[in-house]
C-alpha positions as CSV (number, residue, x, y, z in Angstrom):
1,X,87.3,16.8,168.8
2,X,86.3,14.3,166.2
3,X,86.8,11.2,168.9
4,X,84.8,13.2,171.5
5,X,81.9,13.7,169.2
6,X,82.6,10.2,167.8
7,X,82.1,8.7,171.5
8,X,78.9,11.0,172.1
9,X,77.3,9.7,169.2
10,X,77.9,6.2,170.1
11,X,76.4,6.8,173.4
12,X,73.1,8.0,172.3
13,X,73.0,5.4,169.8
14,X,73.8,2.9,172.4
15,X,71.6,4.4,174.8
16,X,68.2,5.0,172.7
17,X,68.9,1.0,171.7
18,X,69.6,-0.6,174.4
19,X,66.6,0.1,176.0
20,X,62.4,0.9,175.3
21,X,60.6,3.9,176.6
22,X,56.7,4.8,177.1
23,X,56.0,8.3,176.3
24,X,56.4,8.3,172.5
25,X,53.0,10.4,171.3
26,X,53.1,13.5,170.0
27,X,52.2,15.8,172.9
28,X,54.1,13.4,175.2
29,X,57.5,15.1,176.8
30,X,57.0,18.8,175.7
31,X,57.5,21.8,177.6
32,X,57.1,25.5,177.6
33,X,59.4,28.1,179.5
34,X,60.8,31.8,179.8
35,X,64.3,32.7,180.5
36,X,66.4,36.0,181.3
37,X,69.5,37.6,181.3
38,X,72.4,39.0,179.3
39,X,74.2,39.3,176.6
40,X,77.2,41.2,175.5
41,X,80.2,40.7,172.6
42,X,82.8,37.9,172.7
43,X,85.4,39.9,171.6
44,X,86.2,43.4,170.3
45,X,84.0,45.6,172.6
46,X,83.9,46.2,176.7
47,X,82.4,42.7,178.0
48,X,80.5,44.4,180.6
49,X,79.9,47.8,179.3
50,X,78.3,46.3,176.2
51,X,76.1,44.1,178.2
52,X,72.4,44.4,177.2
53,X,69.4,42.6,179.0
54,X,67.5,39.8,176.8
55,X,64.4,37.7,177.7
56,X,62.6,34.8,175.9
57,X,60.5,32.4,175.9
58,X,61.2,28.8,174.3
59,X,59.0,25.3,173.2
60,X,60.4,21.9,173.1
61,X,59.6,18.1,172.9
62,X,62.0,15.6,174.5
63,X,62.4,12.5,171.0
64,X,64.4,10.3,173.6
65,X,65.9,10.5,176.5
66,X,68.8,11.5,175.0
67,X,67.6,13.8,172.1
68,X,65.1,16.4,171.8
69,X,64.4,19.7,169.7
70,X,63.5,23.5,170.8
71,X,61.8,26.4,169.3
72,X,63.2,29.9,171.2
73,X,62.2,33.3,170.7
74,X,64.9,36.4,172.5
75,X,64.1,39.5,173.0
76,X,67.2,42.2,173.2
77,X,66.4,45.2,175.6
78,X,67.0,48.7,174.5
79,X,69.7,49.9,177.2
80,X,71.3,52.9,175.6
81,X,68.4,55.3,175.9
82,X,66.5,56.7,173.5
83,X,68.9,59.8,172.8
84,X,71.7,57.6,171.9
85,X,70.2,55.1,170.0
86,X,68.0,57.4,168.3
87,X,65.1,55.4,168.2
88,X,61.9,54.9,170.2
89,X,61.9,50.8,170.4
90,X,62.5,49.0,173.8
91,X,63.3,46.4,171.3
92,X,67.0,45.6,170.1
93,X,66.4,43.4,168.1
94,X,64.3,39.5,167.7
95,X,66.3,36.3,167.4
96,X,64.4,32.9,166.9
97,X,66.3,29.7,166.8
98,X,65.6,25.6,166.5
99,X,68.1,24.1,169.0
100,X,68.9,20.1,168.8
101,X,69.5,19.3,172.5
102,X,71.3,16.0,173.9
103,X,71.3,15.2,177.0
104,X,75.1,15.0,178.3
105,X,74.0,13.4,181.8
106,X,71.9,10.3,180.0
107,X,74.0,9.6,177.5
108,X,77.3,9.1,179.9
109,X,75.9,7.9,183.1
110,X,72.5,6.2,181.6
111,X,68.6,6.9,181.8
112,X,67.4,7.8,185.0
113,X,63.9,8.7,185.6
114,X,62.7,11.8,187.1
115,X,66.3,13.3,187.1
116,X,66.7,16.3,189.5
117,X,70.1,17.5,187.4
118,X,70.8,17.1,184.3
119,X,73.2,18.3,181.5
120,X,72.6,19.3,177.8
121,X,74.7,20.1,174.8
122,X,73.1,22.6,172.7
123,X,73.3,23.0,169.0
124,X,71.3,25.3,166.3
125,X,71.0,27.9,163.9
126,X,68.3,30.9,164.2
127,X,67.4,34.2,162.1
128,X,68.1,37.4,163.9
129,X,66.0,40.8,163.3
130,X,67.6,43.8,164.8
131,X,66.4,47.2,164.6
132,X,68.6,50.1,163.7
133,X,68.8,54.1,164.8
134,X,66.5,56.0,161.9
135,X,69.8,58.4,161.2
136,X,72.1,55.1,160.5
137,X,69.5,53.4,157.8
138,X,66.8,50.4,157.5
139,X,66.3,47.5,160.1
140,X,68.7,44.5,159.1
141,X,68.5,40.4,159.4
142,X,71.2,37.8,159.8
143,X,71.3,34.1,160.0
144,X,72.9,32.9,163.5
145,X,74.5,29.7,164.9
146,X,74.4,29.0,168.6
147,X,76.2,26.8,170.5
148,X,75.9,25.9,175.0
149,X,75.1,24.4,177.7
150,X,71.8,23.6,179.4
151,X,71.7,22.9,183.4
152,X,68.2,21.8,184.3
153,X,66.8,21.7,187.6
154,X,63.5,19.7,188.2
155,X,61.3,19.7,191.4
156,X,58.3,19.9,192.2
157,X,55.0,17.6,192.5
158,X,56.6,14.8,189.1
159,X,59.1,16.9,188.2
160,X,56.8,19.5,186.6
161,X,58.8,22.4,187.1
162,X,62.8,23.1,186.3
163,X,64.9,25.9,186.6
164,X,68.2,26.4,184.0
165,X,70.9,28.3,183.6
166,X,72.0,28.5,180.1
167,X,75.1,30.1,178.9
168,X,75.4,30.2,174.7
169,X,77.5,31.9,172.2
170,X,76.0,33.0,169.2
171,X,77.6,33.6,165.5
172,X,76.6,36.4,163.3
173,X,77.0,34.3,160.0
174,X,76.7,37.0,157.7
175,X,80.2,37.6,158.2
176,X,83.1,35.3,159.2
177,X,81.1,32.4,160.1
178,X,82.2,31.1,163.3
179,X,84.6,34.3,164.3
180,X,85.2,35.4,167.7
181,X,84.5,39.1,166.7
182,X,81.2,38.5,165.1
183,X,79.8,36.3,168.3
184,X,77.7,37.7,171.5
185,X,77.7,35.6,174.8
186,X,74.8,35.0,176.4
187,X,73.9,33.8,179.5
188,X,70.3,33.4,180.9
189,X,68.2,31.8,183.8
190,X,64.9,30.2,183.1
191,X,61.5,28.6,184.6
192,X,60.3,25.8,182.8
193,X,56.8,23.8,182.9
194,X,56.9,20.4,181.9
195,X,53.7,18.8,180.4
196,X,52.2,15.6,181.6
197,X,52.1,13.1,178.9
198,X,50.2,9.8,177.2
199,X,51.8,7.5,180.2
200,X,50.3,10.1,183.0
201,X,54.7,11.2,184.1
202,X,56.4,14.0,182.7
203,X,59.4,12.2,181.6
204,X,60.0,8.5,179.6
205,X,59.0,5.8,181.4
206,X,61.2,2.6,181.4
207,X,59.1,-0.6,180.0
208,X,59.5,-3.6,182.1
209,X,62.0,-6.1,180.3
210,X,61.9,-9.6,181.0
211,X,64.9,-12.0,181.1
212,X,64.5,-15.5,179.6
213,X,64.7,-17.4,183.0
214,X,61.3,-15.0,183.3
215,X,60.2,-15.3,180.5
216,X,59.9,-19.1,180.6
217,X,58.0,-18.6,184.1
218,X,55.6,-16.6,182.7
219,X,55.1,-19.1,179.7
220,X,55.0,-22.1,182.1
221,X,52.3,-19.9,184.2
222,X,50.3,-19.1,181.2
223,X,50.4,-22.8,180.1
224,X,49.1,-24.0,183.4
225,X,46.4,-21.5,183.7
226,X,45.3,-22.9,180.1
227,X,45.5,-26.5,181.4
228,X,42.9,-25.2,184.1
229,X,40.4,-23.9,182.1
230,X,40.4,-26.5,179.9
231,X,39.8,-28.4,182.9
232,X,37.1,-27.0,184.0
233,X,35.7,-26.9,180.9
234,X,35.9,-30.6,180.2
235,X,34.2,-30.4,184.0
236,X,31.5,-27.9,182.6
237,X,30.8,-30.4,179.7
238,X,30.7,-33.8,181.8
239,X,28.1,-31.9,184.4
240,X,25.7,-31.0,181.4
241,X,25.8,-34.2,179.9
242,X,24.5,-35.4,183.4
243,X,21.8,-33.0,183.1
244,X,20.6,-33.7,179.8
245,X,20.4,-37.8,181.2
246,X,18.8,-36.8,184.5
247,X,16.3,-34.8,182.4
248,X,15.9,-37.3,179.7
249,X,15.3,-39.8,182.9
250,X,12.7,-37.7,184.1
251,X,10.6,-37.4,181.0
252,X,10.5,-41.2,180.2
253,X,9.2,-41.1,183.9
254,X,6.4,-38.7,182.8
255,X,5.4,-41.0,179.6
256,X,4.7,-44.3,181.9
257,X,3.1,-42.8,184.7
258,X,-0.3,-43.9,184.8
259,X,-3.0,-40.7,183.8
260,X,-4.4,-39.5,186.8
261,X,-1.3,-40.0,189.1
């Protein structure tokens, strides 16, 4: 495990170095989506019989090509009826999370832009409201951890629009952090709308990289270009120097000219 996350991080350090990227402002490479689906407990309960609906909607900003950071908001669905659960809300419960998000696909198989599919590892930690029955007690909060997958699908006119499916685990960590009985799956589809940013794309732009060999051409060109100017200018200077003589020539002509002719 340790080498695997080892050559992952080497790979977006490699990756965010090796290369330079227009798109960097702060409202360049953000995004705004909704997402729905299920959830239902890892372990300890029926996996399907304990499956609840969820929805949400989620804010990010791609950092990199390779890193990026998202706000999400989940809502859980009140299944059970209100009978059974003993209370009026068609709210479980909220969970809000801030996800890191690295890109799986760019950081083993390199930048490409405008990417139709692409894979991200998903990593965060949330706060999670739920809401209890009135005969069991008060409503309740507990810090999560989730951990997933993203798989994006862009089309559209740029790339503007994506479609994911995202299947997550989350930990209670009030309890046994990281247990198997204290963790819901979930699994969700979502739309996603990318914004347009500073460099007029929806995605990082590659900057145009010269090698030396083109680098000296574009010198040499430069230099020559300078070498015509200057040219011309010494031109410019030689043809008013002729001017000022012809008119100097012309005004002695004036001086001894008889009066009268």
């Amino acid at each position: 495990m340790k080498k695997i996350m080892l050559s992952l991080l080497m790979g977006v350090v490699a990756l965010t170095g090796s290369a330079q990227y227009v798109g960097h402002k702060a409202f360049d490479n953000c995004y705004a989506g909704v997402q729905l689906g299920g959830t239902t407990p890892l372990k300890g309960h029926s996996f399907l019989g304990s499956e609840r609906a969820v929805m949400g909607i989620q804010l990010g900003k791609q950092f990199s090509p390779t890193i990026g950071v998202e706000l999400q908001t989940t809502l859980g669905v009140n299944t059970s009826g209100v009978e059974q659960r003993g209370t009026q809300n068609a709210i479980d419960n909220i969970h809000t999370s801030l996800l890191g998000r690295v890109s799986l696909s760019n950081v083993f198989y390199g930048y490409r832009q405008a990417r139709t599919f692409e894979m991200e590892a998903v990593y965060g930690f949330g706060l999670n409201h739920w809401y209890v029955p009135s005969y069991q007690g008060e409503d309740g909060e507990n810090f999560t951890s989730t951990a997933g997958l993203n798989f994006n699908y862009r089309f559209g006119k740029q790339k503007a629009l994506g479609l994911s499916l995202r299947p997550y685990i989350v930990w209670d960590l009030s309890a046994n952090a990281y247990h198997a009985g204290h963790a819901q799956v979930q699994l969700t589809a979502g739309l996603t709308y990318y914004f347009k940013g500073s460099n007029g794309k929806r995605y990082f732009t590659k900057s145009r990289l010269y090698d030396q060999p083109e680098e000296d051409a574009l010198n040499a060109k430069i230099n020559d270009l300078r070498t015509i100017v200057k040219n011309k200018d010494a031109e410019i200077e030689k043809k008013h120097r002729e001017v000022l003589e012809l008119q100097r020539k012309l005004n002695d002509e004036r001086r001894l000219r008889p009066a009268g002719k």
